[in-house]
N, C-alpha and C positions, 0 to 999 in steps of 0.2 A: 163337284165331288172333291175331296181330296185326297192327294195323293202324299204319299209317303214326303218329310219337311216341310209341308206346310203347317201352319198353324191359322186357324181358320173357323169362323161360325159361319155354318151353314143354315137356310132357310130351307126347307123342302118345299118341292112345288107341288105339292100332292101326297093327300092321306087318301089313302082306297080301303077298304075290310078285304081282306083275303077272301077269294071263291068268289067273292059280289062284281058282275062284271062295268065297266063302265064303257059300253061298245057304242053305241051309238056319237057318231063324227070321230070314234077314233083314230087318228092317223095310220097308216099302213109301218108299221116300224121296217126302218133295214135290217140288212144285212151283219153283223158282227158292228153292233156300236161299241162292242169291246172288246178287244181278244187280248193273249197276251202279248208282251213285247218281251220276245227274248234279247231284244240289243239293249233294253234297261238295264246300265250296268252296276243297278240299287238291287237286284232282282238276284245278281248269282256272282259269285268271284271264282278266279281264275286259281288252281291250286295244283301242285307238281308232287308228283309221287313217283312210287315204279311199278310194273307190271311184273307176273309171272314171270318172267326169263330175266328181270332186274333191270330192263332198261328203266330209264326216268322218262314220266309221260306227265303231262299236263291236263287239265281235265276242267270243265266248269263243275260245279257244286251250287246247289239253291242255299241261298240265304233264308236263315232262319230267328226271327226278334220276338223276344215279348210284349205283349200292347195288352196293359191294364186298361180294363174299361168300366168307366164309373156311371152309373144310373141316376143323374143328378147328385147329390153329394153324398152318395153309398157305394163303397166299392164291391163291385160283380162277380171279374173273375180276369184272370191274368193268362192272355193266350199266346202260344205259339204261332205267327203267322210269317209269311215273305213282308207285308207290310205293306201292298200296294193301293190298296183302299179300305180307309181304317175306317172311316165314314159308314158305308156299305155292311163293312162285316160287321160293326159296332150293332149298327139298328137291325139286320139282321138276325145279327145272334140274340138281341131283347124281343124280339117279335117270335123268334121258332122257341125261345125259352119262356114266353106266356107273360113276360114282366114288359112286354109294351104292347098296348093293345091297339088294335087295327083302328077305333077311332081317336088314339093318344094324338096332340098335337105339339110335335117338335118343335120346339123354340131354339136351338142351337146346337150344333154337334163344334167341339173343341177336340183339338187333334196337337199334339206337344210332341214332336218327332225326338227330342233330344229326350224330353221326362217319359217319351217309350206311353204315352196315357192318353188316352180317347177319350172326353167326356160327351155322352149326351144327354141333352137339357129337354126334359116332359113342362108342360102349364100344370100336368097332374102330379100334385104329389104322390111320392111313392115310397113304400118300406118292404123290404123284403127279406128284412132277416131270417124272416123262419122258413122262406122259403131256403134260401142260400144254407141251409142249415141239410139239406134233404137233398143230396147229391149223388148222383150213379153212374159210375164208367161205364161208358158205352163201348160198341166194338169197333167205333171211327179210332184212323189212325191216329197219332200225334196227340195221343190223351183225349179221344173224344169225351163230354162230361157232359150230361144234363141232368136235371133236378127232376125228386121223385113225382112231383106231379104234371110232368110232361104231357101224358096222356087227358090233361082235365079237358082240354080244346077237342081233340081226335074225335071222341065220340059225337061232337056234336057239327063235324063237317059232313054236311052234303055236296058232292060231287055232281054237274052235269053226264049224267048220262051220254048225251048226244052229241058229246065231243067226239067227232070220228079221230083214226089212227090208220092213212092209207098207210098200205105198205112198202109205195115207191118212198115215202119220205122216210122210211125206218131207213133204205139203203140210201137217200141222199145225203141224206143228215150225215150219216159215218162216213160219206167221202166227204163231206165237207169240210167233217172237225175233226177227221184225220191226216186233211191236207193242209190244213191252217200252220203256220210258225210257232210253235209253242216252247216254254220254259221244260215241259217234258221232254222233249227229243232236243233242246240243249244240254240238258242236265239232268233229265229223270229226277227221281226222288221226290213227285209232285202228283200230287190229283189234280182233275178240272172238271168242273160240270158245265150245262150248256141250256140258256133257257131259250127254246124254238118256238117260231109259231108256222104249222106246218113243215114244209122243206127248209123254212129260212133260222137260220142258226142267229140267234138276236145279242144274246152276250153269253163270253166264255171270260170264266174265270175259272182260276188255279192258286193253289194252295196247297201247302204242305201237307196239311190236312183233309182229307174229303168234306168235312163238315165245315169248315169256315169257307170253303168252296160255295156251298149249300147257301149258308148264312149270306154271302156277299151279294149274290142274287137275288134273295129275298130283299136286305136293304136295298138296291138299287129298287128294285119292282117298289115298292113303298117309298121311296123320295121319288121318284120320276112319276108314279101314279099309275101303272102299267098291270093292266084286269091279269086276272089269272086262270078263268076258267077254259079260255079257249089255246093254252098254252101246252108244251111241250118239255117233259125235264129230262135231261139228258146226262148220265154219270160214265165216267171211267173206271168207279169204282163197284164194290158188293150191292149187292141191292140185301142190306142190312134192313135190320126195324128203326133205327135211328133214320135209315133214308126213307123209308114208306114214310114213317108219321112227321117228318120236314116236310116232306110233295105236299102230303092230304096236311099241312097244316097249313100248308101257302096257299091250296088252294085248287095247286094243281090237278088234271086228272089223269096223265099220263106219265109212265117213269119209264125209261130205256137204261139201259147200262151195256156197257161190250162184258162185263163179267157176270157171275153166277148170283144166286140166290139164296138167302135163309131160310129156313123154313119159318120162322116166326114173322120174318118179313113178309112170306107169301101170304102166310095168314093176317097180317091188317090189312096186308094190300086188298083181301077177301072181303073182309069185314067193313071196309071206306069203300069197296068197290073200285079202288084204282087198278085202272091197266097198269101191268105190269110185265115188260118186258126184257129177257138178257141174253146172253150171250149174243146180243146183236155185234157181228162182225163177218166182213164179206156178203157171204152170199147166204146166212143163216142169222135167227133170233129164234127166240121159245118166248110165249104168253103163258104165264101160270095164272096169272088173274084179270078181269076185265076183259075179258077174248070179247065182248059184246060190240067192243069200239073199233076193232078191225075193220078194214075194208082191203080187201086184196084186191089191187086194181091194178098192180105189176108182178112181173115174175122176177125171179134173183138176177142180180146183173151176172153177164156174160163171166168179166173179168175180177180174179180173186183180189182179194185189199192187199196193196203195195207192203211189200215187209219192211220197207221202213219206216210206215208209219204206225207198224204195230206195237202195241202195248203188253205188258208182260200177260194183261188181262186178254190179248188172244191168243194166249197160248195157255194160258191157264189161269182159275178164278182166283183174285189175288187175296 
């Protein structure tokens, strides 16, 4: 991977088709092969102000950089990010935005920490001006942006059905990645999503944004080669339309979030068949869609979630 100063061409070890699984001999993945690291001190700086009664108080703040990223020798789109794996979010954001396709084969990812620019290198030539041309704010924070024909891939994902969703893992999972060390409960002002299989939380990343959150996951799944049907997505954020059709575009068939729902969201969620679950926190969640892949094989835990590691999202949909 690379991380934020490097300068760097990467090889991918693996192209997969999103939804297509490749299970057989594959390894058992761990625990958190990423989480964040709030002691990266590239990550947030130290910044002094004052409080309501006018003392001076000192405070972390996330860092926040732009990373132009270019599609072989076209330029894409210039994003706000922390900047911790430009790699990741790069080929992410071209695979959830339909301009790198599941059998595209990466010849280089270039990453220029000082020129702030990502490039990633396809064998396939590619032109996308008329797409770049058809652009739509979404309702991700930090300017979320995708292009009008977002939905051309959506319709044509099928979902595993017979992925189950016990219910012990909906409350393991939230004490997990509520207990993890994060850039949020350093410094707030941050999303993180979480990709799980079953109880086991696989990578957490964060971002300023929910959506380059999203995107970075997907890159990693796509350079490391990691199936997607039997997986688990996990948001701190809304369960927006922009988040349903990133899951059903990865592949995924399960979305969690500790916050609330769209209605438009519920509806593709309907429509792709994805489970769809939110307000998970504590000892409660609600399925608006996909109820089919439940399996209640636990009752709520005993003990409510620790308030300090609650999100604004349990106390209200953010």
């Amino acid at each position: 991977m690379v991380r934020q100063g490097d300068t760097q061409t990467l090889q991918p070890q693996a192209r997969v088709a999103h939804g297509r699984a490749r299970l057989e001999g594959s390894p058992v993945l761990g625990e958190f092969l990423i989480r964040p690291d709030p002691a990266d001190a590239r990550l947030t700086r130290r910044v002094v102000g004052v409080d309501e009664s006018g003392l001076e108080v000192e405070t972390a703040v996330v860092e926040e950089r732009p990373l132009t990223l270019f599609l072989n020798g076209q330029e894409i789109v210039t994003m706000m990010t922390i900047g911790d794996y430009p790699d990741y979010l790069a080929v992410g954001y071209l695979l959830n935005q339909n301009m790198l396709l599941p059998d595209d084969e990466i010849v280089g990812i270039d990453h220029d920490d000082d020129l702030q620019v990502v490039v990633v290198r396809t064998r396939r030539a590619t032109n996308y001006e008329e797409k770049l041309r058809k652009k739509v704010r979404t309702s991700g924070c930090a300017q979320g942006t995708a292009f009008g024909d977002l939905m051309e891939r959506f319709d044509r994902v099928s979902l595993p059905r017979d992925a189950p969703l016990h219910t012990s893992w909906v409350y393991e999972l939230s004490r997990k990645i509520n207990g993890v060390p994060s850039l949020y409960l350093e410094a707030g002002a941050i999303h993180g999503c979480v990709l799980a299989a079953g109880d086991r939380p696989l990578v957490y990343m964060e971002d300023v944004g929910r959506h380059n959150a999203v995107d970075k996951i997907a890159g990693w799944m796509f350079l490391e080669g990691v199936a997607a049907n039997d997986k688990i997505f996990y948001t701190t954020g809304r369960l927006t339309s922009e988040m349903v059709i990133k899951t059903v575009q990865m592949g995924i068939p399960i979305l969690i979030s500790r916050s609330g729902f769209t209605a438009w969201g519920v509806e593709l969620a309907r429509q792709a068949d994805l489970t769809l679950v939110g307000r998970a926190k504590g000892r409660r969640f609600m399925a608006l869609a996909g109820q089919h892949r439940l399996v209640y094989d636990a009752p709520p835990p005993a003990e409510a979630e620790d308030r300090r590691h609650q999100r604004k999202g349990s106390r209200d949909d953010e």
